[in-house]
N, C-alpha and C positions, 0 to 999 in steps of 0.2 A: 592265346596262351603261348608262352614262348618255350621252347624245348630246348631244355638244357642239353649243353655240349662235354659227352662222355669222356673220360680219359682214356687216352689207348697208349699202351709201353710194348716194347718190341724182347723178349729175351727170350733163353734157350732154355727145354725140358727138360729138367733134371731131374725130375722119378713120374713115372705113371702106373706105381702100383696098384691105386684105389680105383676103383669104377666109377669112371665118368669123370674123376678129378685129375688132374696135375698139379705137379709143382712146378712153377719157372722162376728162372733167377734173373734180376733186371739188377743188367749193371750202370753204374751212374760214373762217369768222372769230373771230379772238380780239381779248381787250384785252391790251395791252401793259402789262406789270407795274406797272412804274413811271411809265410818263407818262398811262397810260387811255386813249390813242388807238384805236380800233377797223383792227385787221388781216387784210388776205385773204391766205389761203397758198393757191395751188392746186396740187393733185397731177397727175398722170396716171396711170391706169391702164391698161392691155391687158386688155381682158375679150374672153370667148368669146362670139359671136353664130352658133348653130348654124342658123338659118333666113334668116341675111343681111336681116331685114324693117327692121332701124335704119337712119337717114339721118343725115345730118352735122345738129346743131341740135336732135335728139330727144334728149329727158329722159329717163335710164333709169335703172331700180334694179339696181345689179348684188351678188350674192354671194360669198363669199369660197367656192374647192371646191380641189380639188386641185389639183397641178399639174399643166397642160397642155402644159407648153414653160418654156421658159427664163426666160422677164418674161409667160408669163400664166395666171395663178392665180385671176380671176377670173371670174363666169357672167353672162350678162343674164340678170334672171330675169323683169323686165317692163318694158314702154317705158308710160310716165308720159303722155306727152303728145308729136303727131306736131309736129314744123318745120313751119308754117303756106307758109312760101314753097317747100317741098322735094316732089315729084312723088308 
């Protein structure tokens, strides 16, 4: 059997109001085709945070797992670096 290879995106905390979920924003840039301008898309995602230890401003890597609910499909699987101003 061969085991598929999870996606993992790196972006920052931007609300952890809900228990046990987050939202992160993963930002992407590209060039625009035709003119070469440099462009930011930013997503959001809902990932699972099973130990509640992220704060709004932390860098985390999160993986792509099953589904857990309706909009979230994603895990934290490790915080990158703490919000310097956050408790």
């Amino acid at each position: 059997m061969i085991k598929k290879i999870r996606k993992e995106k790196i972006g920052i905390v931007v609300s952890n109001n809900m228990n046990k979920s987050l939202i992160v924003t993963v930002e992407n840039k590209y060039s625009h085709s035709t003119y070469g301008k440099i462009l930011k898309k930013t997503k959001r995602f809902m990932a699972h945070d099973h130990y509640t230890k992220c704060n709004i401003g932390d860098i985390v890597l999160i993986s792509e797992s099953r589904p857990l609910s309706k909009k979230k499909c994603w895990v934290v699987t490790q915080i990158l670096s703490k919000n310097k101003t956050s408790n």
